[in-house]
Predicted model as a PDB file, atoms N, CA, C, CB and O in Angstrom, pLDDT in the B-factor column:
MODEL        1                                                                  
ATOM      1  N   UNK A   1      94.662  81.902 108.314  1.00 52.00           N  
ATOM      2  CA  UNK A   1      94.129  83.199 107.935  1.00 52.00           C  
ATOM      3  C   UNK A   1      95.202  84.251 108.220  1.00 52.00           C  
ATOM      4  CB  UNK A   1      92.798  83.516 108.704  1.00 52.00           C  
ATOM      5  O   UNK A   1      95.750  84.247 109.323  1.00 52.00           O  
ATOM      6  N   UNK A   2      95.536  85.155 107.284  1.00 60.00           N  
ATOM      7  CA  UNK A   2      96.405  86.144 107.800  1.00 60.00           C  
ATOM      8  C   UNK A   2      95.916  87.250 108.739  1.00 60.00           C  
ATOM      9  CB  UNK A   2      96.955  86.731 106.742  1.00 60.00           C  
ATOM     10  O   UNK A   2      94.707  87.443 108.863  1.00 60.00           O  
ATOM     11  N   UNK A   3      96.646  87.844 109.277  1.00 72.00           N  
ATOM     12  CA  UNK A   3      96.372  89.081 109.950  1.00 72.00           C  
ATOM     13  C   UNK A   3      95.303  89.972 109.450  1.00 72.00           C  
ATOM     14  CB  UNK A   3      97.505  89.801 109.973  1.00 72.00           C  
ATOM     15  O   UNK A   3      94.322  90.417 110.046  1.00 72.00           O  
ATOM     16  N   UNK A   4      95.767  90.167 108.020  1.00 75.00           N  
ATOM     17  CA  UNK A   4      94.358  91.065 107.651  1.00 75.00           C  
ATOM     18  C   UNK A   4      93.124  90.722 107.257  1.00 75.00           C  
ATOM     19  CB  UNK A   4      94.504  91.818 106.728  1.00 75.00           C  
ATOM     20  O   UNK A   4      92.135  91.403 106.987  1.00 75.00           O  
ATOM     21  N   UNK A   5      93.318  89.596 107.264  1.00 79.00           N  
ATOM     22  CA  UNK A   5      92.112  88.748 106.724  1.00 79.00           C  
ATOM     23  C   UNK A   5      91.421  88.781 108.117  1.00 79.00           C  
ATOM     24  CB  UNK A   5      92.480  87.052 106.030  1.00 79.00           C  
ATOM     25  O   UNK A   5      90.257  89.096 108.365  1.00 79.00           O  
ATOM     26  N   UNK A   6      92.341  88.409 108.916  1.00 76.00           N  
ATOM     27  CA  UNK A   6      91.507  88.492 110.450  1.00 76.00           C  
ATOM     28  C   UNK A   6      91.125  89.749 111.172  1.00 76.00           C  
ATOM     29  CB  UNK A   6      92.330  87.849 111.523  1.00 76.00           C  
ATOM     30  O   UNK A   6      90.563  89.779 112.267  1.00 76.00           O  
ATOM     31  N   UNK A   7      91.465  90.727 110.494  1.00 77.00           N  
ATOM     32  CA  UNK A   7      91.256  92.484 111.021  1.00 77.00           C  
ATOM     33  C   UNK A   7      90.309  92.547 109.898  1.00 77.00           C  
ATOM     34  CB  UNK A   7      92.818  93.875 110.965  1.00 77.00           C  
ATOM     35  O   UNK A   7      90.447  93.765 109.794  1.00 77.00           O  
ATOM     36  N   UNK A   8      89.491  92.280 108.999  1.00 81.00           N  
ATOM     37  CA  UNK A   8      88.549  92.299 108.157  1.00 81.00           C  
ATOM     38  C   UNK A   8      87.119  91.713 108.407  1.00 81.00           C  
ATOM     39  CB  UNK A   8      89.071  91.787 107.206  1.00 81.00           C  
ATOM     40  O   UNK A   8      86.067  92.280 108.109  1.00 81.00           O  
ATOM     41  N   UNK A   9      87.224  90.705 108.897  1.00 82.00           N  
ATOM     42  CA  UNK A   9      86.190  90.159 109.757  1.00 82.00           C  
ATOM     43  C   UNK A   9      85.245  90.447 110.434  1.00 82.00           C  
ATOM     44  CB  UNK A   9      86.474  89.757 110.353  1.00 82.00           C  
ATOM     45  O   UNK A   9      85.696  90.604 111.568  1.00 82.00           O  
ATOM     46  N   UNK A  10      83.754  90.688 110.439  1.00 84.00           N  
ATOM     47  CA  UNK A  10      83.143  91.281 110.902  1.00 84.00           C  
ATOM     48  C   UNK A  10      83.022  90.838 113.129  1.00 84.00           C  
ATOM     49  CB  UNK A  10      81.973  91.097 109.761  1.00 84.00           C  
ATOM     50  O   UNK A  10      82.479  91.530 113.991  1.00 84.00           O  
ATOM     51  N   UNK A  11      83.758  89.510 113.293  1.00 85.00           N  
ATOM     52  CA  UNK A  11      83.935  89.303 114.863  1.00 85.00           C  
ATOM     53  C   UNK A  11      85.882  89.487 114.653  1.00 85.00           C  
ATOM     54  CB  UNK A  11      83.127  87.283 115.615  1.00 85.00           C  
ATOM     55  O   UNK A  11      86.512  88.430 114.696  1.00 85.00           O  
ATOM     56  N   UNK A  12      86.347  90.250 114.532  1.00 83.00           N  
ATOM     57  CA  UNK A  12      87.906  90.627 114.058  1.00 83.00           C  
ATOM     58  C   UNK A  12      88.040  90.939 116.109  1.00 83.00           C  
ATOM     59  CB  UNK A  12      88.184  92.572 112.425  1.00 83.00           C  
ATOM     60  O   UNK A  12      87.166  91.367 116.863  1.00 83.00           O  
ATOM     61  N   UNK A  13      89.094  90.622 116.341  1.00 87.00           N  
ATOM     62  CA  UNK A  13      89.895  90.575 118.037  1.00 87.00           C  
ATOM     63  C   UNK A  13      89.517  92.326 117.956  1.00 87.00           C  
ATOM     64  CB  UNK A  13      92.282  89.938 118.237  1.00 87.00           C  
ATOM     65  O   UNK A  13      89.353  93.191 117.096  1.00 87.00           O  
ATOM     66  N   UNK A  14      89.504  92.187 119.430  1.00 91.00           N  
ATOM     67  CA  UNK A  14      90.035  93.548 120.116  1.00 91.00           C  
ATOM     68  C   UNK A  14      91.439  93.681 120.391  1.00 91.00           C  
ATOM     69  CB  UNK A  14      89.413  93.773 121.429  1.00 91.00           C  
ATOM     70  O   UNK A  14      91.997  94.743 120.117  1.00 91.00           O  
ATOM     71  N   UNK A  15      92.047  92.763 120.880  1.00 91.00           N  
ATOM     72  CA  UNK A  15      93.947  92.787 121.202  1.00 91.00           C  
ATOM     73  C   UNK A  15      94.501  91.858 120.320  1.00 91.00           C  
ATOM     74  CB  UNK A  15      94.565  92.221 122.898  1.00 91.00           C  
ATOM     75  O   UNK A  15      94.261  90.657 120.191  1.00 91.00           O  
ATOM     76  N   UNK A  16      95.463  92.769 119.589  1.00 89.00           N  
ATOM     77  CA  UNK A  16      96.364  91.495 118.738  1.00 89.00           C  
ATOM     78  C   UNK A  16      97.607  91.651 119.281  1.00 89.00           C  
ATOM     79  CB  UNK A  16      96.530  91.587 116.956  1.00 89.00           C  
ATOM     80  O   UNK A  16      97.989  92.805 119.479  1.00 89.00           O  
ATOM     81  N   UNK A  17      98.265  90.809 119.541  1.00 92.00           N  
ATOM     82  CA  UNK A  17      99.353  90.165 120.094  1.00 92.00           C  
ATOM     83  C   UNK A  17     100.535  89.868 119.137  1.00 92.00           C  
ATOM     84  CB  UNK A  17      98.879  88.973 120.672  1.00 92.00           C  
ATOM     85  O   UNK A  17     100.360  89.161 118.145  1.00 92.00           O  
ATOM     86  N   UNK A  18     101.587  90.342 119.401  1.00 91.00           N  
ATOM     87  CA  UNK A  18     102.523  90.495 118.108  1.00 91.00           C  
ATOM     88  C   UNK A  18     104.411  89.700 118.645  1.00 91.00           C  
ATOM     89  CB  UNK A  18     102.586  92.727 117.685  1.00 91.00           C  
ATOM     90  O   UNK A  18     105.218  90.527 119.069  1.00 91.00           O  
ATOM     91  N   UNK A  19     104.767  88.544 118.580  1.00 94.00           N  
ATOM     92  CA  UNK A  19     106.378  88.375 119.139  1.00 94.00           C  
ATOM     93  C   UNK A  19     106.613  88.689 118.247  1.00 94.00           C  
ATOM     94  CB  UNK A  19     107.180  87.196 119.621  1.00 94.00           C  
ATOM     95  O   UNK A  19     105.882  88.543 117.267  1.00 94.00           O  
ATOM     96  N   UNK A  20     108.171  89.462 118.233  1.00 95.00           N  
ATOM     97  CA  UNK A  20     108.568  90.113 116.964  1.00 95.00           C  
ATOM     98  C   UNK A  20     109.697  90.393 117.206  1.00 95.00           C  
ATOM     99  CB  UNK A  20     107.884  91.223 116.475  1.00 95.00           C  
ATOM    100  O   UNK A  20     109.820  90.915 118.314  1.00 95.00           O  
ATOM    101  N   UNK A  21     110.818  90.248 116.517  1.00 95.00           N  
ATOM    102  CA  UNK A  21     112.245  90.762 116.647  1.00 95.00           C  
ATOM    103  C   UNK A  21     112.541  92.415 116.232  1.00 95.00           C  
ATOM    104  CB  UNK A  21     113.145  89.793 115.658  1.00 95.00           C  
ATOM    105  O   UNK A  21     113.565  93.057 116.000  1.00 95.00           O  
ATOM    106  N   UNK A  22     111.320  92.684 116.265  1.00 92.00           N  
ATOM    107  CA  UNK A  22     111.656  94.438 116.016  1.00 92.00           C  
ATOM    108  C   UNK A  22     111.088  94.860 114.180  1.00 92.00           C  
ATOM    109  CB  UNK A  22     113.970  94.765 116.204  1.00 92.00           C  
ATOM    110  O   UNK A  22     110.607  95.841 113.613  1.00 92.00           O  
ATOM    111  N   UNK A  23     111.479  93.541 113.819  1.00 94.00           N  
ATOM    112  CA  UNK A  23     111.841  93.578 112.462  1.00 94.00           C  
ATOM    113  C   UNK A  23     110.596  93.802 111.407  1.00 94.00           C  
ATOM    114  CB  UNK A  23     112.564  92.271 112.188  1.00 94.00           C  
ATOM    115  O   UNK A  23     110.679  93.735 110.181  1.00 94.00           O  
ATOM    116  N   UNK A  24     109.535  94.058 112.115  1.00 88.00           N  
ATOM    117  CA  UNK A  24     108.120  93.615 111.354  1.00 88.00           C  
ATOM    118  C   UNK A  24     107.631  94.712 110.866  1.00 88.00           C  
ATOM    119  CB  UNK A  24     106.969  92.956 112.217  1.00 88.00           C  
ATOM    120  O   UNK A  24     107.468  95.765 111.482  1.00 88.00           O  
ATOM    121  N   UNK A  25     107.336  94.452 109.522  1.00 89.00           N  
ATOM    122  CA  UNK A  25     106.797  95.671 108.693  1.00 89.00           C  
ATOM    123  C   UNK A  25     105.267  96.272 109.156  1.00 89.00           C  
ATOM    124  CB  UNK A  25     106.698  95.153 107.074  1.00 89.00           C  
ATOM    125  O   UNK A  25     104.206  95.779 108.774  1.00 89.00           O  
ATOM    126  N   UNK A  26     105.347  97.026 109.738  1.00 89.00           N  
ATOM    127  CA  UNK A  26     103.915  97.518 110.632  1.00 89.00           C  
ATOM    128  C   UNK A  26     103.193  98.663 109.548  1.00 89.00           C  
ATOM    129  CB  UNK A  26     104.400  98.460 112.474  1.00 89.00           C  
ATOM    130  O   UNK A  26     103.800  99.547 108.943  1.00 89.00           O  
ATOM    131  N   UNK A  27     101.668  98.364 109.489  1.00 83.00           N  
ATOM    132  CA  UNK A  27     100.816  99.134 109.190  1.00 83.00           C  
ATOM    133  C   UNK A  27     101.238 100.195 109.140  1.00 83.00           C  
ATOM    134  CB  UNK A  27      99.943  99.098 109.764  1.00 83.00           C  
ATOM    135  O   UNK A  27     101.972 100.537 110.066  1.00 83.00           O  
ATOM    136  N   UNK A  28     100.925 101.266 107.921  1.00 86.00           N  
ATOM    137  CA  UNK A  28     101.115 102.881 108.408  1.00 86.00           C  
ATOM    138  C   UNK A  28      99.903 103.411 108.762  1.00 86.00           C  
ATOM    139  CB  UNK A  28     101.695 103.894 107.292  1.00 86.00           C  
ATOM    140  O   UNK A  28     100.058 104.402 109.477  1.00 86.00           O  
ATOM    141  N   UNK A  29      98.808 103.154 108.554  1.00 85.00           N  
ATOM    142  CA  UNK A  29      97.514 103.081 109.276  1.00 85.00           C  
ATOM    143  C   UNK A  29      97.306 101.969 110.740  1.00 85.00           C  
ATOM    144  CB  UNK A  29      96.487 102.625 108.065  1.00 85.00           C  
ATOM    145  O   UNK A  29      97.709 100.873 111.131  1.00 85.00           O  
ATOM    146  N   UNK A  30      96.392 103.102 111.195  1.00 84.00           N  
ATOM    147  CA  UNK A  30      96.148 102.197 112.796  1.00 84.00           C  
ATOM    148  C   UNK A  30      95.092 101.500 112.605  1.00 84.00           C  
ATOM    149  CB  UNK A  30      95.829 103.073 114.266  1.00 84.00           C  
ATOM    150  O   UNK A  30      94.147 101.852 111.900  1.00 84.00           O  
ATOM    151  N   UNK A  31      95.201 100.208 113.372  1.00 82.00           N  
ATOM    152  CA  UNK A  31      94.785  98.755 113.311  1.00 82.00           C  
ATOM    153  C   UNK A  31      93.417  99.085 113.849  1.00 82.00           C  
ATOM    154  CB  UNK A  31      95.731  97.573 114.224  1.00 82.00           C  
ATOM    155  O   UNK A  31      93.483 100.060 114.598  1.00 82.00           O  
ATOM    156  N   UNK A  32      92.065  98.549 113.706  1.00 85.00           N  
ATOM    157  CA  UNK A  32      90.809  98.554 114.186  1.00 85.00           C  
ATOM    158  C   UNK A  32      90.541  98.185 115.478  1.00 85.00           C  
ATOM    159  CB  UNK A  32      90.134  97.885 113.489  1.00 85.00           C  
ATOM    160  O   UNK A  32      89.534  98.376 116.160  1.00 85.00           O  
ATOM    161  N   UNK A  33      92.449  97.165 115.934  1.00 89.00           N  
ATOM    162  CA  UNK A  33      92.158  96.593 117.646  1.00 89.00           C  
ATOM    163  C   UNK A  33      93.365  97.027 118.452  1.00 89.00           C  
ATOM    164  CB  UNK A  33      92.042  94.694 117.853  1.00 89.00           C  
ATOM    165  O   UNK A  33      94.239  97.481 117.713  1.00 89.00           O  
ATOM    166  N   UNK A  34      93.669  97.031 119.664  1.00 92.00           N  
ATOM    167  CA  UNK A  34      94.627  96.961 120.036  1.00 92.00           C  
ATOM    168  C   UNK A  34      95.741  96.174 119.792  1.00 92.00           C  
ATOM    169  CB  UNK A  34      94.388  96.969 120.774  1.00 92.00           C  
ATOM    170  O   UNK A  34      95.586  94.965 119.617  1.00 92.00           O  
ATOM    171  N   UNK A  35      96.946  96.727 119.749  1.00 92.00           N  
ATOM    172  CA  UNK A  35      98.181  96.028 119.120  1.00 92.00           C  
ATOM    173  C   UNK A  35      99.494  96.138 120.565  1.00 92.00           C  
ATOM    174  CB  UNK A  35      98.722  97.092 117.366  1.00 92.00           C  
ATOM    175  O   UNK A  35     100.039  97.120 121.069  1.00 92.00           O  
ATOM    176  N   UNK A  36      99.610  94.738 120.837  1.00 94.00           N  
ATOM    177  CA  UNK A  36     100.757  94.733 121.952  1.00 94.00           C  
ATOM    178  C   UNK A  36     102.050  93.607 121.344  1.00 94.00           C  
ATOM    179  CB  UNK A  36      99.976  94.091 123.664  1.00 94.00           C  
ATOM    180  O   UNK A  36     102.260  92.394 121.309  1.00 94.00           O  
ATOM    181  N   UNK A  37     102.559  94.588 121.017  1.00 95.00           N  
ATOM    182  CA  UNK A  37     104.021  93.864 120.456  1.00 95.00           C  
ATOM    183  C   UNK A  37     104.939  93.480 121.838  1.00 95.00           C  
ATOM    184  CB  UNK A  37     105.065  95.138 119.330  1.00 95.00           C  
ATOM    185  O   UNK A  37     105.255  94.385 122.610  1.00 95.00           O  
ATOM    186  N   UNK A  38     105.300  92.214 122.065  1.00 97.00           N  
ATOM    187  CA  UNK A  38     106.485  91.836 122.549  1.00 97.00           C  
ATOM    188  C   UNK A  38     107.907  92.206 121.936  1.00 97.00           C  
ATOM    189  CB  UNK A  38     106.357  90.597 122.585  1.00 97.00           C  
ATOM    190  O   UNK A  38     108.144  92.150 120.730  1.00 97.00           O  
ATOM    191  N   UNK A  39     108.555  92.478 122.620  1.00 97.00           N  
ATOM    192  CA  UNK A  39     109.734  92.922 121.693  1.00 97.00           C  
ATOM    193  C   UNK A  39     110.751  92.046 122.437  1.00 97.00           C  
ATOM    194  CB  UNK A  39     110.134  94.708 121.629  1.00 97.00           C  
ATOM    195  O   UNK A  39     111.011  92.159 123.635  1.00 97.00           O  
ATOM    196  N   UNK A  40     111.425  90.951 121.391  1.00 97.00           N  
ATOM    197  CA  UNK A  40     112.468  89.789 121.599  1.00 97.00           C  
ATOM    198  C   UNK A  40     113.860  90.463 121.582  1.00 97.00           C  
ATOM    199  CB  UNK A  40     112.378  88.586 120.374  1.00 97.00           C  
ATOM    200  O   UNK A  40     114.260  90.730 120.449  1.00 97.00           O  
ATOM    201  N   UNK A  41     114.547  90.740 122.438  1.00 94.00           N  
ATOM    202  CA  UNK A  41     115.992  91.236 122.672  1.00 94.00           C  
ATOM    203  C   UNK A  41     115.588  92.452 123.150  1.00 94.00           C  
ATOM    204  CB  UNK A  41     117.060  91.319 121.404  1.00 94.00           C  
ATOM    205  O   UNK A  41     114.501  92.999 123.339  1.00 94.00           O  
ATOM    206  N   UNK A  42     117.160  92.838 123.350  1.00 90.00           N  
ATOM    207  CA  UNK A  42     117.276  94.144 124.231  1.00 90.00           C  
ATOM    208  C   UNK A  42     117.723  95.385 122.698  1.00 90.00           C  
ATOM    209  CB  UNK A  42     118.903  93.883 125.817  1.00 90.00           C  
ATOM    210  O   UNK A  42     117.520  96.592 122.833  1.00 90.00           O  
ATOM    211  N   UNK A  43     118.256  94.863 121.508  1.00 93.00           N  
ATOM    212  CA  UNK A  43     118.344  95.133 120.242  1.00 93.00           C  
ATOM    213  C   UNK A  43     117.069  95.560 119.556  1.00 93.00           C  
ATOM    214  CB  UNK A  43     118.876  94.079 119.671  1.00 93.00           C  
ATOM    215  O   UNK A  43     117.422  96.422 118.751  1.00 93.00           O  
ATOM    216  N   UNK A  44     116.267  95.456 119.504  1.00 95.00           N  
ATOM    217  CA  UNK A  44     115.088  95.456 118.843  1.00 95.00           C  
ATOM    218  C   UNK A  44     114.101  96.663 118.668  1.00 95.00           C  
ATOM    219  CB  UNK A  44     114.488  94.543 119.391  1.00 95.00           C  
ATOM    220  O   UNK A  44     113.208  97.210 119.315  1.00 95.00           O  
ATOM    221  N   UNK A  45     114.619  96.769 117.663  1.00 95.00           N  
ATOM    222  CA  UNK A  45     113.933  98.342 117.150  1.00 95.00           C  
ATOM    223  C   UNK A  45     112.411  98.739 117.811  1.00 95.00           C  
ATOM    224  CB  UNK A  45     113.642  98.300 115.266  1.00 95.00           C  
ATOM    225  O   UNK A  45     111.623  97.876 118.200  1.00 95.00           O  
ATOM    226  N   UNK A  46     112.164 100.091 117.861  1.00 95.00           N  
ATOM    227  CA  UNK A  46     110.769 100.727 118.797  1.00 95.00           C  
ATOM    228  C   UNK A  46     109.977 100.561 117.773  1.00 95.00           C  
ATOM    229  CB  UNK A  46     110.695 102.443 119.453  1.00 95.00           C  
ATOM    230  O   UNK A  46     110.127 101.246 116.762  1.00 95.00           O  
ATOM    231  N   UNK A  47     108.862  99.483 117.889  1.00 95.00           N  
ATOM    232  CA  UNK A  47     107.307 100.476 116.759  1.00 95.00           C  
ATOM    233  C   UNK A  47     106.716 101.035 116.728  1.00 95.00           C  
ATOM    234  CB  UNK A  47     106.393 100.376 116.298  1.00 95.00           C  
ATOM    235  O   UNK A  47     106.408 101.424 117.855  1.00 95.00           O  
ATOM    236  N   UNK A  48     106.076 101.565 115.799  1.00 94.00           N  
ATOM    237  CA  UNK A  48     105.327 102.952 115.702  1.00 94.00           C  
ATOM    238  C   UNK A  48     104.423 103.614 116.960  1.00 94.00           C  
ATOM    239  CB  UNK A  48     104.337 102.781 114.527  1.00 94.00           C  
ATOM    240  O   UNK A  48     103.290 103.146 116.846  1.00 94.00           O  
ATOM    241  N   UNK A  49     104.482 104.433 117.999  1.00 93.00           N  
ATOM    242  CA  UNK A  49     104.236 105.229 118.688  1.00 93.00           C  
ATOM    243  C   UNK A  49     102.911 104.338 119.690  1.00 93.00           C  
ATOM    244  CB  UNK A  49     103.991 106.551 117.796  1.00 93.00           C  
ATOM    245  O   UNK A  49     102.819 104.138 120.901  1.00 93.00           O  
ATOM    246  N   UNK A  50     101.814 103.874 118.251  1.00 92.00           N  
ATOM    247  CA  UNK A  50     100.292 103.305 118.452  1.00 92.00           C  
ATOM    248  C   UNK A  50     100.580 102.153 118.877  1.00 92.00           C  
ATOM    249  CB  UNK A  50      99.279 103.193 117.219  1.00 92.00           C  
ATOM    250  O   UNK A  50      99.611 101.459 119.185  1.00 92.00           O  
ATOM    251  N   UNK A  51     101.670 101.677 119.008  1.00 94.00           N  
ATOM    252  CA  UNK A  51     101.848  99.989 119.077  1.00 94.00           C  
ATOM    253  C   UNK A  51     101.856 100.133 120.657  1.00 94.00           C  
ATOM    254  CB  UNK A  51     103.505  99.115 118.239  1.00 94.00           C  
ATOM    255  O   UNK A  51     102.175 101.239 121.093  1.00 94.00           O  
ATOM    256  N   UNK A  52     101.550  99.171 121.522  1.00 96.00           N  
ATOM    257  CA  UNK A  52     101.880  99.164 122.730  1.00 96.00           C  
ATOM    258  C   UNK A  52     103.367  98.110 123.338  1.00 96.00           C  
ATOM    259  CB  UNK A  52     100.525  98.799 123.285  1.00 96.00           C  
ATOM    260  O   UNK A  52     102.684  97.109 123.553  1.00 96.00           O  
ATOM    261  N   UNK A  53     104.157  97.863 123.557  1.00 96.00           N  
ATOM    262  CA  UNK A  53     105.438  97.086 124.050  1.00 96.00           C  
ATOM    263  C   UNK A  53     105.727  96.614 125.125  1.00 96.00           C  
ATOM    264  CB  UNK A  53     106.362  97.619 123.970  1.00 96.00           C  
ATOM    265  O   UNK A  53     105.551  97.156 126.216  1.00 96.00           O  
ATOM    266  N   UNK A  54     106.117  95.739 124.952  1.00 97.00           N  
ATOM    267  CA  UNK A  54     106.889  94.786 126.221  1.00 97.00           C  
ATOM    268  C   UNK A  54     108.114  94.329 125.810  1.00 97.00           C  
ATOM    269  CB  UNK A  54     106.099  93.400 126.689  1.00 97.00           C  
ATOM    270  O   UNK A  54     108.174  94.009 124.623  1.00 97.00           O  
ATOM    271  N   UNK A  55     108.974  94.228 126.384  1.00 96.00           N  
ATOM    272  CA  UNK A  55     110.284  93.918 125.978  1.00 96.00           C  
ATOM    273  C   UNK A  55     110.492  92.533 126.693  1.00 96.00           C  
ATOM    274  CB  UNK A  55     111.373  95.086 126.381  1.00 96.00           C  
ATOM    275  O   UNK A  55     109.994  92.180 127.762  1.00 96.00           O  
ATOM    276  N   UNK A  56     111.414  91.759 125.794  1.00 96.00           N  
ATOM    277  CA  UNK A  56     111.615  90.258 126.382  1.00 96.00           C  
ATOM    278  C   UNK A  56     113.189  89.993 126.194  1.00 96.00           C  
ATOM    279  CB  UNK A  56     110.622  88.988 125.471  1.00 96.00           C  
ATOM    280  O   UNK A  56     113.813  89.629 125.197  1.00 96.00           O  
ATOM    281  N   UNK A  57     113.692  90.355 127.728  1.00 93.00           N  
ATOM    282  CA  UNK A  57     115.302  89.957 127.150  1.00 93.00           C  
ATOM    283  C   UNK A  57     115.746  88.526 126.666  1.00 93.00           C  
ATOM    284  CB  UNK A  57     116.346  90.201 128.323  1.00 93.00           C  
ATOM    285  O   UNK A  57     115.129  87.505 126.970  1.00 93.00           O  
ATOM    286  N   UNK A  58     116.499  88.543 126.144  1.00 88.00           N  
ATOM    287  CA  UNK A  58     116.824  87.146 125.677  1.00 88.00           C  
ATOM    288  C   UNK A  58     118.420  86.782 126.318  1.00 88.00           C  
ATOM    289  CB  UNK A  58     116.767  87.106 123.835  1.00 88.00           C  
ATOM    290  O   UNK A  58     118.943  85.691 126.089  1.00 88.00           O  
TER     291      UNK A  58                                                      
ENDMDL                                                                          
END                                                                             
C-alpha cells in the first residue's frame, strides 16, 4: 500500500516514520499524522518546517 493510500484510510497511523536521504519529495500540504523523518548523513537536506527530524550520521 503506498503512503497515501495509507493516510486515506479510515484507521490511517498517527506517526509516520520516514528514513530518507534528504531527497524525498514531501507533501506541500500537512499530513493528517505525525511525520518524523530520520535524516541519513550529515549532508542531507532540512524538510519542510512540519516534519519533525533526527539525524543519523553515517
Amino acid at each position: 500500500m503506498t503512503s497515501a493510500a495509507t493516510l486515506a484510510t479510515p484507521d490511517r497511523p498517527r506517526i509516520a516514520v520516514v528514513l530518507t536521504d534528504g531527497l524525498t519529495p514531501w507533501p506541500d500540504e500537512n499530513p493528517p499524522c505525525r511525520i518524523i523523518a530520520a535524516l541519513i548523513g550529515s549532508a542531507a537536506p532540512q524538510p519542510p518546517s512540519r516534519v519533525e527530524t533526527v539525524r543519523i550520521p553515517t
